[in-house]
N, CA, C and O atoms as a printed pandas DataFrame, in Angstrom:
     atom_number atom_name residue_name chain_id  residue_number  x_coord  y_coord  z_coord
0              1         N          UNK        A               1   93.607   31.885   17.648
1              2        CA          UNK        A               1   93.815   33.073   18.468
2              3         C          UNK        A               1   92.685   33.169   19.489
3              4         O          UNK        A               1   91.489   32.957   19.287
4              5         N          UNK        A               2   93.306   33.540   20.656
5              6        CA          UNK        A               2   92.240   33.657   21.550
6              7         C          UNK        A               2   91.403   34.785   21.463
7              8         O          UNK        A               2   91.919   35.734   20.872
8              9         N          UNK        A               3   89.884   35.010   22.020
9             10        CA          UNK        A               3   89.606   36.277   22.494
10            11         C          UNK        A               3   90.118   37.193   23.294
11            12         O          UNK        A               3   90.871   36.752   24.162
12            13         N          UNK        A               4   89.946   38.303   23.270
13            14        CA          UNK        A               4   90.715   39.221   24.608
14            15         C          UNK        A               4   89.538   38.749   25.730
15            16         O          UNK        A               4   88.347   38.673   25.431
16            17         N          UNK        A               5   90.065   38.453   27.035
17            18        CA          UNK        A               5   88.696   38.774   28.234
18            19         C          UNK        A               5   88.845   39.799   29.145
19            20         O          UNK        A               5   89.903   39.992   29.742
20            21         N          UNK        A               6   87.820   40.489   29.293
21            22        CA          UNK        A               6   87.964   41.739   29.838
22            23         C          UNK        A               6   87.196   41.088   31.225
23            24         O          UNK        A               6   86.113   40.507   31.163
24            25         N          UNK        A               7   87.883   41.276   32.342
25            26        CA          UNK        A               7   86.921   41.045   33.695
26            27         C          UNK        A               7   86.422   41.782   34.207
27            28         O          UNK        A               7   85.424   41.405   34.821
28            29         N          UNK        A               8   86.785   43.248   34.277
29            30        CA          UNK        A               8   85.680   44.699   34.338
30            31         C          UNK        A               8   84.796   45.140   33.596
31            32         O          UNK        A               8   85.355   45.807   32.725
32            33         N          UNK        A               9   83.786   45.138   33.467
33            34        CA          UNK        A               9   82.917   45.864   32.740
34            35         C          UNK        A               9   82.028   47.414   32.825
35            36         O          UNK        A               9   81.275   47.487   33.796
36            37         N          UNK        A              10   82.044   48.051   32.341
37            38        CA          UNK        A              10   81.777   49.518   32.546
38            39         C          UNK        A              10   79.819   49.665   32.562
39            40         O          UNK        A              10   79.322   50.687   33.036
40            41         N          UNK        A              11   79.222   48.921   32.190
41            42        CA          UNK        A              11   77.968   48.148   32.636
42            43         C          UNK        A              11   77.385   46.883   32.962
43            44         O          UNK        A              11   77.974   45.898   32.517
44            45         N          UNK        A              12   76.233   46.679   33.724
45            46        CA          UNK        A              12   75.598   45.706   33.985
46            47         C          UNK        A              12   75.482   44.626   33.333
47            48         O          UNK        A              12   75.910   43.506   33.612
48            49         N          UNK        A              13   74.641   45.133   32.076
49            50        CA          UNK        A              13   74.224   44.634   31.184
50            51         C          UNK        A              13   75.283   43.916   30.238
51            52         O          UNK        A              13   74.892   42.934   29.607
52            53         N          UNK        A              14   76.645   44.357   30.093
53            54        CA          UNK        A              14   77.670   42.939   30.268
54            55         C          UNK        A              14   77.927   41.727   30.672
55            56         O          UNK        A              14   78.460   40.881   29.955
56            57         N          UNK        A              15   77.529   41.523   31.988
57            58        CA          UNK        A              15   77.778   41.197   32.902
58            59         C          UNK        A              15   76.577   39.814   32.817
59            60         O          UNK        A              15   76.789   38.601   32.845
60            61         N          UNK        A              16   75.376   40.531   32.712
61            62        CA          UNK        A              16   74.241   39.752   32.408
62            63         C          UNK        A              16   74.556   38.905   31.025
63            64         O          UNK        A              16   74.223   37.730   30.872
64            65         N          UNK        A              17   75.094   39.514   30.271
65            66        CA          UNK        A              17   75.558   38.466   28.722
66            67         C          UNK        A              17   76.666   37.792   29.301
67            68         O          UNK        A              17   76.576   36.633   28.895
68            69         N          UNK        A              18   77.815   37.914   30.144
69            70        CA          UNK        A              18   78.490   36.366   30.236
70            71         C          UNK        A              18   79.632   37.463   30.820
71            72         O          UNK        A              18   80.451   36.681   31.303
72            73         N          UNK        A              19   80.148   38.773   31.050
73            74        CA          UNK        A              19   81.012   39.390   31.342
74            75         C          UNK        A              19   81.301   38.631   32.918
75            76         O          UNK        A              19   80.471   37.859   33.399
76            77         N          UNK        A              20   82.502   38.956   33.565
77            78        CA          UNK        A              20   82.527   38.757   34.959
78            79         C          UNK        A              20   81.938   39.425   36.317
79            80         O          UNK        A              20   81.433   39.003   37.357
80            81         N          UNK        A              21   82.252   40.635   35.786
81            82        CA          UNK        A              21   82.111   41.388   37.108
82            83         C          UNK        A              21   81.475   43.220   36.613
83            84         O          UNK        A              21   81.680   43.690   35.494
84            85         N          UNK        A              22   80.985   43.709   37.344
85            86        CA          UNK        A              22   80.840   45.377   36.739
86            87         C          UNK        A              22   80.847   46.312   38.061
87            88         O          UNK        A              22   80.028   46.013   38.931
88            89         N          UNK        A              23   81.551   47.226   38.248
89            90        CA          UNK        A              23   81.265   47.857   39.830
90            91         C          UNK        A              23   81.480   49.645   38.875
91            92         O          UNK        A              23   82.460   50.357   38.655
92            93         N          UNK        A              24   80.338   49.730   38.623
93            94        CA          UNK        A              24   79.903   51.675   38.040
94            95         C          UNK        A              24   78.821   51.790   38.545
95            96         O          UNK        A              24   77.982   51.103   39.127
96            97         N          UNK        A              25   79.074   53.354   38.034
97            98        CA          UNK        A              25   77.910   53.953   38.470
98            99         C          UNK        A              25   76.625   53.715   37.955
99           100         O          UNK        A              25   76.525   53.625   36.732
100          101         N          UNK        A              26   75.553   53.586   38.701
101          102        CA          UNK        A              26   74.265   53.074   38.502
102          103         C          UNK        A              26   73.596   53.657   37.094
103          104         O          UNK        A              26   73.166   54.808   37.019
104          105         N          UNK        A              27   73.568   52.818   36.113
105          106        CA          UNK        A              27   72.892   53.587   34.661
106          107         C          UNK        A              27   71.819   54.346   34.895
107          108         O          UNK        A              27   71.897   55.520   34.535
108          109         N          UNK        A              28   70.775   53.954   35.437
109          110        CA          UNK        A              28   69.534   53.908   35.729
110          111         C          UNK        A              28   69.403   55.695   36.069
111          112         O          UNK        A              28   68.814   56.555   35.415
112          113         N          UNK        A              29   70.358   55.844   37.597
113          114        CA          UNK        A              29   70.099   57.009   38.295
114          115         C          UNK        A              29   71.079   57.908   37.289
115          116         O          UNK        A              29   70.850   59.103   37.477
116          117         N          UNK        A              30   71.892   57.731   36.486
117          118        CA          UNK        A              30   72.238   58.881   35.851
118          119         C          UNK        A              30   71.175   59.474   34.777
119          120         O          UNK        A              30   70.994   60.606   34.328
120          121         N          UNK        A              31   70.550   58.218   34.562
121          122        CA          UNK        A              31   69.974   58.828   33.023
122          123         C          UNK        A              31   68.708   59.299   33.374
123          124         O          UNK        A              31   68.071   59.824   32.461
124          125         N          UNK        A              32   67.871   59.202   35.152
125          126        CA          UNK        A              32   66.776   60.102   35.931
126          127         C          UNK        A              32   67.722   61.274   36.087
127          128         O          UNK        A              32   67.114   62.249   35.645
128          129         N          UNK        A              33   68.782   61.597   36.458
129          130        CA          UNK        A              33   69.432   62.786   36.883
130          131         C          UNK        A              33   69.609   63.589   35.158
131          132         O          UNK        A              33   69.729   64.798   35.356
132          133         N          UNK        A              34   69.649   63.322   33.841
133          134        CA          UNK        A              34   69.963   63.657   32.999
134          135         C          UNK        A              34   68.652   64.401   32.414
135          136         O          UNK        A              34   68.556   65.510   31.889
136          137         N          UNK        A              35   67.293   63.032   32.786
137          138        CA          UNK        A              35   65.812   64.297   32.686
138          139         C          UNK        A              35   65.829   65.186   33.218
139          140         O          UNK        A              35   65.377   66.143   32.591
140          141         N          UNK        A              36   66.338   65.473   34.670
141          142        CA          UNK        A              36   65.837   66.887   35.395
142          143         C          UNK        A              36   66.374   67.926   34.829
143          144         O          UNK        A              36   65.778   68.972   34.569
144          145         N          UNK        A              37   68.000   67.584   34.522
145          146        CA          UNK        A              37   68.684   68.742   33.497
146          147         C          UNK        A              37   68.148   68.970   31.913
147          148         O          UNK        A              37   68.516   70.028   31.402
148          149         N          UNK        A              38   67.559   68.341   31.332
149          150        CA          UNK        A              38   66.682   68.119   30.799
150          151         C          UNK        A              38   65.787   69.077   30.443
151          152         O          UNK        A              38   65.883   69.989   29.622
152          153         N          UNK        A              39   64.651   68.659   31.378
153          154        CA          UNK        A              39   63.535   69.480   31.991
154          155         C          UNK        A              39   64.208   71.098   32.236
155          156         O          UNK        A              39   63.943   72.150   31.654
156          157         N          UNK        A              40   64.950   70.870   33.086
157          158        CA          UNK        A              40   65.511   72.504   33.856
158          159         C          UNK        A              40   66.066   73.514   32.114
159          160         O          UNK        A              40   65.955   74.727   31.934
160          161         N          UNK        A              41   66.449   72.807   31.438
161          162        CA          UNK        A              41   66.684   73.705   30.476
162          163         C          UNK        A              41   65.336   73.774   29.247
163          164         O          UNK        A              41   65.433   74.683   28.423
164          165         N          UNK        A              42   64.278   72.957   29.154
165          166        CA          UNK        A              42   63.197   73.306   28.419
166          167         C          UNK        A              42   62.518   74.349   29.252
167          168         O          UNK        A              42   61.786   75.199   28.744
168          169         N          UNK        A              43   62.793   74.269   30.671
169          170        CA          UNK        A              43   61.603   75.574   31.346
170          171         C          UNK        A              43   62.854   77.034   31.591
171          172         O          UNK        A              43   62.843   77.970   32.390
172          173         N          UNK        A              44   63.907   76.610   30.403
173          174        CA          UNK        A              44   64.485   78.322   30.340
174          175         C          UNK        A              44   65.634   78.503   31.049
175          176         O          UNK        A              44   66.226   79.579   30.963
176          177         N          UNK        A              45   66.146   77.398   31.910
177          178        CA          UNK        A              45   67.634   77.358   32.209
178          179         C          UNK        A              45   68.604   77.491   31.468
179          180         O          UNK        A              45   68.424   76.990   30.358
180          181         N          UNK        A              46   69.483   77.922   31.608
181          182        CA          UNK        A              46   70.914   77.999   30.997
182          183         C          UNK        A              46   71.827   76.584   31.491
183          184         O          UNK        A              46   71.927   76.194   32.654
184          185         N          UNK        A              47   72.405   75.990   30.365
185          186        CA          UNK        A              47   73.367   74.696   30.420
186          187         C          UNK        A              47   74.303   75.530   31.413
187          188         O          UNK        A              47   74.079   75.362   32.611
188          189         N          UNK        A              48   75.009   76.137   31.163
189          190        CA          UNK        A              48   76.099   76.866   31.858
190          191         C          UNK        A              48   75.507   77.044   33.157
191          192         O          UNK        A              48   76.128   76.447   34.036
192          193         N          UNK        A              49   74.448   77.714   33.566
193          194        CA          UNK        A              49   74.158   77.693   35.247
194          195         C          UNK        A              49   74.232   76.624   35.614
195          196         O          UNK        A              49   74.655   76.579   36.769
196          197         N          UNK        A              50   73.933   75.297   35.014
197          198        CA          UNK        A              50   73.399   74.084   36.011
198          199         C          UNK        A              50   74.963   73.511   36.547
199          200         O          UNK        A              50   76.097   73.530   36.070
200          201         N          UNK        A              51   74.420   73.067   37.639
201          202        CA          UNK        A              51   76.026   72.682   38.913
202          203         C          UNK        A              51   76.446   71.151   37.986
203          204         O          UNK        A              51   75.729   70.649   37.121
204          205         N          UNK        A              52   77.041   70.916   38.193
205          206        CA          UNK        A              52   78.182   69.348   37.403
206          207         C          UNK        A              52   77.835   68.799   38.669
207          208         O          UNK        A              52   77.586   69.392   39.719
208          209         N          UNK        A              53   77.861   67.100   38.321
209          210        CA          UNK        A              53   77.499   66.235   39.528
210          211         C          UNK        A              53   78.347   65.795   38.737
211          212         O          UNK        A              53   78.757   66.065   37.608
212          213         N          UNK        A              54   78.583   64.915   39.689
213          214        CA          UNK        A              54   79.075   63.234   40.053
214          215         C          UNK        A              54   78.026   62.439   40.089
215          216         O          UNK        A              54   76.893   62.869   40.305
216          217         N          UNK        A              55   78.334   61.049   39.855
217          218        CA          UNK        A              55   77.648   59.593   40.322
218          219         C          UNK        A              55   77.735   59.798   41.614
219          220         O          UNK        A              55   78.688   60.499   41.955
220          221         N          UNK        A              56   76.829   59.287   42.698
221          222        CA          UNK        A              56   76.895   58.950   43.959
222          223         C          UNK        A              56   76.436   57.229   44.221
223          224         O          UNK        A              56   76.702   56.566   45.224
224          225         N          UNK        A              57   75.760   56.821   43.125
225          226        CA          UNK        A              57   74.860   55.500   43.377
226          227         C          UNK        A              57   76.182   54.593   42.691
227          228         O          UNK        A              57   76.809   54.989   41.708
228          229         N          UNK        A              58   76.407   53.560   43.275
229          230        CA          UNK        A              58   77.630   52.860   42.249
230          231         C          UNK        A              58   76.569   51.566   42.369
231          232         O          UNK        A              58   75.494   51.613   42.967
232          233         N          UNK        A              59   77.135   50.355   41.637
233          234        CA          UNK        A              59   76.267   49.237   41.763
234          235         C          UNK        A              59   77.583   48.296   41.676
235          236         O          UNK        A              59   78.584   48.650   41.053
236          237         N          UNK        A              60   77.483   47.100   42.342
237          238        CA          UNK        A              60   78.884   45.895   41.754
238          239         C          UNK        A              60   77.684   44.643   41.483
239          240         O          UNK        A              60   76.676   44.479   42.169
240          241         N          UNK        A              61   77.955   44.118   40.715
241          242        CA          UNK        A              61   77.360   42.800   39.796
242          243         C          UNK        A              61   78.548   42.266   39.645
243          244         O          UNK        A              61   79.639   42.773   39.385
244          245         N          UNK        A              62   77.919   40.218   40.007
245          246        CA          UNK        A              62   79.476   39.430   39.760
246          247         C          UNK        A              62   78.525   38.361   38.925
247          248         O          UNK        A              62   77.379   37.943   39.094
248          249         N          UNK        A              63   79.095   38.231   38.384
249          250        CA          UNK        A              63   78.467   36.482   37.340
250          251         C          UNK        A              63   79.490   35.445   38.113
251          252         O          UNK        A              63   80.677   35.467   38.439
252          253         N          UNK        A              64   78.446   34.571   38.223
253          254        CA          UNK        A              64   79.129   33.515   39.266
254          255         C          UNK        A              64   79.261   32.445   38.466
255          256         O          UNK        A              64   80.218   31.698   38.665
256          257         N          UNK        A              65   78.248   32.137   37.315
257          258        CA          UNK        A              65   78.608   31.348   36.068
258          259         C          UNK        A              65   79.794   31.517   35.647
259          260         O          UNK        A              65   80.624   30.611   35.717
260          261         N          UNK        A              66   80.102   32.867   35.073
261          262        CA          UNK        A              66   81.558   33.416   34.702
262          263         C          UNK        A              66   82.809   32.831   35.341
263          264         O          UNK        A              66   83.858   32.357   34.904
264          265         N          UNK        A              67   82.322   33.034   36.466
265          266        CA          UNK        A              67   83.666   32.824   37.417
266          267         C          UNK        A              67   84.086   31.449   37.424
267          268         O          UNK        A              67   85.241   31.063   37.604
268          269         N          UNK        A              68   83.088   30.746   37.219
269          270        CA          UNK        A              68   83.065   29.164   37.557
270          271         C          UNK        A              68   84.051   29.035   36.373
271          272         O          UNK        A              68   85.257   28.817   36.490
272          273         N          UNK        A              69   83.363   29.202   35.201
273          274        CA          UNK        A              69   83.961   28.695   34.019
274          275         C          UNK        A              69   85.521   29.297   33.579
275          276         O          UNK        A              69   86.276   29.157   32.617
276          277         N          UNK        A              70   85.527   29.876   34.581
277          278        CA          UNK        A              70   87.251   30.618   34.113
278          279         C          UNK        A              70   88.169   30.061   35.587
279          280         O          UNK        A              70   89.374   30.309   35.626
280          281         N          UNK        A              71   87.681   29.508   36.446
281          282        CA          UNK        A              71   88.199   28.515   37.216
282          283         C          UNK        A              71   88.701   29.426   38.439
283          284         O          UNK        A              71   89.738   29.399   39.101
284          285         N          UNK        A              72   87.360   30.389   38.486
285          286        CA          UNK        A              72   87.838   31.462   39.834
286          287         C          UNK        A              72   87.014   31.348   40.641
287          288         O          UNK        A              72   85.823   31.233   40.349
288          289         N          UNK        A              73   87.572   31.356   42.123
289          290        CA          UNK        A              73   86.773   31.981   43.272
290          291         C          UNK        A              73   86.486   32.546   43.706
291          292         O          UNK        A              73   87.100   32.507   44.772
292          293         N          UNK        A              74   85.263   33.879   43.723
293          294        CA          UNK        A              74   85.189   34.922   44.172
294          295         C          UNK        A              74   85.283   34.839   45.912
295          296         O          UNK        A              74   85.362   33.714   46.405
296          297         N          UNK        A              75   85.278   35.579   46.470
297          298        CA          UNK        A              75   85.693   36.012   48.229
298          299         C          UNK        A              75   84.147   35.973   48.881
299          300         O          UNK        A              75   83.384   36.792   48.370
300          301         N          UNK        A              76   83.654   35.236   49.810
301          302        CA          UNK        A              76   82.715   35.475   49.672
302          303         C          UNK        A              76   82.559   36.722   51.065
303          304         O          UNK        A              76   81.697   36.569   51.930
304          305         N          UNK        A              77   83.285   37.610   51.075
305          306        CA          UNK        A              77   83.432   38.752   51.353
306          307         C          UNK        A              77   82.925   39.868   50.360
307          308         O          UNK        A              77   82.039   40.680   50.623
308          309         N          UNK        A              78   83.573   39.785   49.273
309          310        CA          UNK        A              78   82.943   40.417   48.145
310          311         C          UNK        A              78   81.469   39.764   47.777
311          312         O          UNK        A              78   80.547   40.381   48.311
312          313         N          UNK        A              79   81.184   38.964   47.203
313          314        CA          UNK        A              79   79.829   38.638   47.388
314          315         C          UNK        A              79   78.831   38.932   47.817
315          316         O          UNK        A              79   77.761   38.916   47.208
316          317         N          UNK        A              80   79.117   39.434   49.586
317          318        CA          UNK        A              80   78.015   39.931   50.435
318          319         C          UNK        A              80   78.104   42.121   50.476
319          320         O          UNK        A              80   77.609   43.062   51.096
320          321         N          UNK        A              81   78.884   41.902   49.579
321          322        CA          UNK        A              81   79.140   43.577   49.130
322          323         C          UNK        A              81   78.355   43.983   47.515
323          324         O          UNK        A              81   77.873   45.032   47.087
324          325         N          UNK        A              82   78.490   42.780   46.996
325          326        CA          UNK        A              82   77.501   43.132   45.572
326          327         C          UNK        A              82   76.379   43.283   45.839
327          328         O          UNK        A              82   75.801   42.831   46.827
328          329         N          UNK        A              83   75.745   44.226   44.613
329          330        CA          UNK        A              83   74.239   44.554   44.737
330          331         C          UNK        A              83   73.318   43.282   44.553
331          332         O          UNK        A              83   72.357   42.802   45.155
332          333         N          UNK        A              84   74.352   42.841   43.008
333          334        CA          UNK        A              84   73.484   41.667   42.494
334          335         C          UNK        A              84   74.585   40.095   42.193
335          336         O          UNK        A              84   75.662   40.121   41.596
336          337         N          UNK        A              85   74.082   39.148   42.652
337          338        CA          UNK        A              85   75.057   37.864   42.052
338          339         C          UNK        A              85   73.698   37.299   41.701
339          340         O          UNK        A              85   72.563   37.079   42.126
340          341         N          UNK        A              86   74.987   37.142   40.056
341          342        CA          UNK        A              86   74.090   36.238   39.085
342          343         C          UNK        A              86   74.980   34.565   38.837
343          344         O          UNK        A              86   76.175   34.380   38.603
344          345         N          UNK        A              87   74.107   33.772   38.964
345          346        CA          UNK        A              87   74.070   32.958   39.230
346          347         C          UNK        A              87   74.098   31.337   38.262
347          348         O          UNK        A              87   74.033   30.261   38.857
């Protein structure tokens, strides 16, 4: 039986272990945006006042190893749109 392969990945750090591709929102800047709310409620904020965001930072990562070995060509249109190609 085969494995399932998933070619989206919902993080980076997939991607870096052997995944194909990942295009989310930046881990990094959510989890700085998650201290300030954080912070804002140890100095006496209310959860309920604070405004709901969105992601604004997205990131795309392609494994180019990946791609090779599954017998694909990425665009090299897309390529020059990723943050990061790994290699």
């Amino acid at each position: 039986m085969l494995p399932i392969l998933y070619p989206l990945y919902w993080a980076r750090e997939y991607v870096e272990d052997g995944g194909l591709m990942t295009y989310s929102a930046n881990i990094a800047e959510l989890r700085r945006r998650a201290a300030i709310f954080v912070d804002r409620i140890f100095k006496g904020a209310k959860p309920r006042d604070l405004p709901i965001e969105q992601p604004t930072e997205f990131e795309l990562v392609i494994n180019l190893k990946t791609a090779k070995a599954l017998g694909l060509t990425i665009p090299q249109a897309l390529l020059q749109r990723a943050d990061q190609v790994i290699e």
